[in-house]
Structures are given as C-alpha cells and as structure tokens.
C-alpha positions in Angstrom: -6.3 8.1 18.2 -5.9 4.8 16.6 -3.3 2.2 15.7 -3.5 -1.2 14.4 -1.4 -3.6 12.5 -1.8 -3.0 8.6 -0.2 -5.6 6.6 2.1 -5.0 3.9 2.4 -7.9 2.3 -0.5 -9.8 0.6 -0.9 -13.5 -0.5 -1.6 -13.6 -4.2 -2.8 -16.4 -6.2 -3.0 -16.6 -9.9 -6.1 -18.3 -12.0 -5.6 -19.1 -15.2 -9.1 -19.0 -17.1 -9.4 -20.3 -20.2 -12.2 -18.4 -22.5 -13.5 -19.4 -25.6 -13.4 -17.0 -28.6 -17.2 -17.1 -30.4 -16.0 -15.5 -33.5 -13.2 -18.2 -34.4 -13.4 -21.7 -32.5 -9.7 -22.1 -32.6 -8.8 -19.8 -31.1 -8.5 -19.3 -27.6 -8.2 -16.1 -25.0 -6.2 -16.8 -22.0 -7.0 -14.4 -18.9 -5.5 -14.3 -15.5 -7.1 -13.2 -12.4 -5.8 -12.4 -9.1 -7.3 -13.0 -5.8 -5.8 -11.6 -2.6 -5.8 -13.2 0.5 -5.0 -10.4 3.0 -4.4 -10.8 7.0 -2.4 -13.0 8.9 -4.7 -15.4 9.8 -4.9 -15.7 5.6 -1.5 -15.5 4.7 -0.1 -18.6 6.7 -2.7 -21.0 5.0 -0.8 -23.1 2.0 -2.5 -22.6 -1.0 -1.6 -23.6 -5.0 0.1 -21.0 -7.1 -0.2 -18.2 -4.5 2.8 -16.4 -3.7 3.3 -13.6 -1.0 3.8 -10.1 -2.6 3.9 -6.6 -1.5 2.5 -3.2 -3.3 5.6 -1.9 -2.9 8.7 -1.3 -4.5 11.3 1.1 -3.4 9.1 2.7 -0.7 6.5 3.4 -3.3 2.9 2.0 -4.4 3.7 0.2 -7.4 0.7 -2.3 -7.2 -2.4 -0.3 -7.1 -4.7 -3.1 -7.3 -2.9 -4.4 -4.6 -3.2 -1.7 -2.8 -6.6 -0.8 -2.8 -7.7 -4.4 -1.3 -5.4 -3.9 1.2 -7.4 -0.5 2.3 -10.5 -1.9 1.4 -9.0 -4.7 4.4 -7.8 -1.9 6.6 -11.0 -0.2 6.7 -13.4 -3.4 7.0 -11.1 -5.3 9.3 -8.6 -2.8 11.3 -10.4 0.5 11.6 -14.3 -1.1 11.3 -14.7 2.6 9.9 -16.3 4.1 7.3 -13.5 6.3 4.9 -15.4 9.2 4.5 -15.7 10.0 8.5 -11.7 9.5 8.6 -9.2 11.7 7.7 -6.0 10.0 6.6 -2.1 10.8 7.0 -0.2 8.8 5.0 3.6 8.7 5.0 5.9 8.7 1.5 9.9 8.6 1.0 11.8 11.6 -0.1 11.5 10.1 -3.6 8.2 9.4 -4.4 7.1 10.6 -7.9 4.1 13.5 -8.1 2.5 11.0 -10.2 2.3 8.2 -7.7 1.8 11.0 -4.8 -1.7 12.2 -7.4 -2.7 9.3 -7.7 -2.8 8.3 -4.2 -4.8 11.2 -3.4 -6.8 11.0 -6.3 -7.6 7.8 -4.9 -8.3 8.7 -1.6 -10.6 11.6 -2.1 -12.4 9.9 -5.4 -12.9 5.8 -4.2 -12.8 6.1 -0.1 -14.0 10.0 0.0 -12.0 11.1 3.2 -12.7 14.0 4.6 -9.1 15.4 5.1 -5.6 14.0 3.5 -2.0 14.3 4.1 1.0 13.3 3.0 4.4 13.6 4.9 7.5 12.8 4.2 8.6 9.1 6.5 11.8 10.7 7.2 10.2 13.5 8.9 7.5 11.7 10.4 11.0 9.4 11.9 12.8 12.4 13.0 9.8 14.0 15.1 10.1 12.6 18.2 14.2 12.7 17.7 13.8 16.9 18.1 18.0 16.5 17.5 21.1 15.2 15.4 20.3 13.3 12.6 18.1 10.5 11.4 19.1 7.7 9.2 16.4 5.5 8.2 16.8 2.5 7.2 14.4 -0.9 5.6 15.1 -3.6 4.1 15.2 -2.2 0.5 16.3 1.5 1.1 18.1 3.9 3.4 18.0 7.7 3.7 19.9 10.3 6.2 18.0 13.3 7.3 19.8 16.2 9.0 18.0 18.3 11.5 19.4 21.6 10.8 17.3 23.4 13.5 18.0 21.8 16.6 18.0 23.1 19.4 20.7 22.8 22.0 
C-alpha cells in the first residue's frame, strides 16, 4: 500500500494577456491564463498576483482544472506511477451531486485510464475503523453525523 501527502490547496496566479484583434485594430481581446504552482516547496514562494486556492467547495470538486494538475502532480510527484497500472479509491461527502460523481469517473477512466475505480462515501471510510457508536465528522467548511446502526456489542 501507499500513502503520501496530496495537497489540497494550490497557488494560482493570474496573467492577464493582451491579444490583438486582426479584423478591427481597435479593438482589443483580453484573455486570462492560470498557472498553478502545486507542492509545498511551490506554495511558500511569494509571487505577484498569485493567490492560494482550493478545488473545493463544500467537500466537492468544483475546480476541475484545478483538479486535474493537482493529479497530474500527484501521479508525477507522489506516486512516480503511471495511472493506468493504479486503481484508485477516492472518497466523496454524503452530498456529492451524480454529476460531479460522473464526471470524476469520467475523468478517471477517459484522461488517466485506471484500471479499477471507487468511490466511497468519507463518512464511511471515517467510521471503519470506529466498528461502534457514531461518527461525526467534521472540517473546516462542513460537518456530518453518521450512525452505525449495526454495531455490535
């Protein structure tokens, strides 16, 4: 088995291009672009317009782009693995939407090509080793209570 740090939060800095239209002269296209700066050894470096921002909101992916640098990071610079000789298990909160949970394994099985995926509630995953009473789970955005109805005495 393995385990390494993953980080959830990513430094972002904004660039602010300025393109010329060639059909009319006056009139310009503003574009931004994003670059991520992922890792710790990234993140504590000051840098102009860059701000520190998660993919997350609510305990669900709400930054895709985001997110999929941040595997791309996990795989090159964590695992040193190649996705498609991993199966993943990822972990979600009792309210993720089906469309976010699709699109993560859309994702997974269409971009990295994994072998295998699952997806399991966090609640249940925190409640495992438990085996007993309930389990209240709590970050810094959200909190949920999980009875264990079938524990055994």
């Amino acid at each position: 088995r393995f385990q390494g740090d993953i980080p959830s939060q990513v430094a972002v800095q904004e660039i602010v291009d300025q393109v010329d239209d060639s059909v009319d002269q006056d009139a310009q296209k503003t574009t931004k672009k994003r670059k991520y700066f992922i890792g710790s050894e990234h993140i504590g470096v000051p840098r102009i317009n860059t701000e520190i921002e998660t993919f997350m909101k609510d305990g669900m992916i709400e930054d895709w782009d985001m997110f999929e640098k941040m595997v791309d990071y996990a795989y090159a610079n964590v695992f040193f693995a190649e996705s498609k000789y991993q199966p993943v298990l990822f972990s979600e909160c009792a309210w993720n939407a089906k469309q976010k949970r699709e699109k993560l394994m859309e994702l997974m099985f269409e971009k990295y090509n994994v072998p295998a995926f699952f997806l399991v509630k966090n609640a249940v995953l925190a409640w495992y080793p438990a085996k007993a009473g309930p389990n209240v789970r709590t970050s810094e955005l959200t909190a949920c209570d999980v009875p264990n109805i079938s524990a055994s005495k």
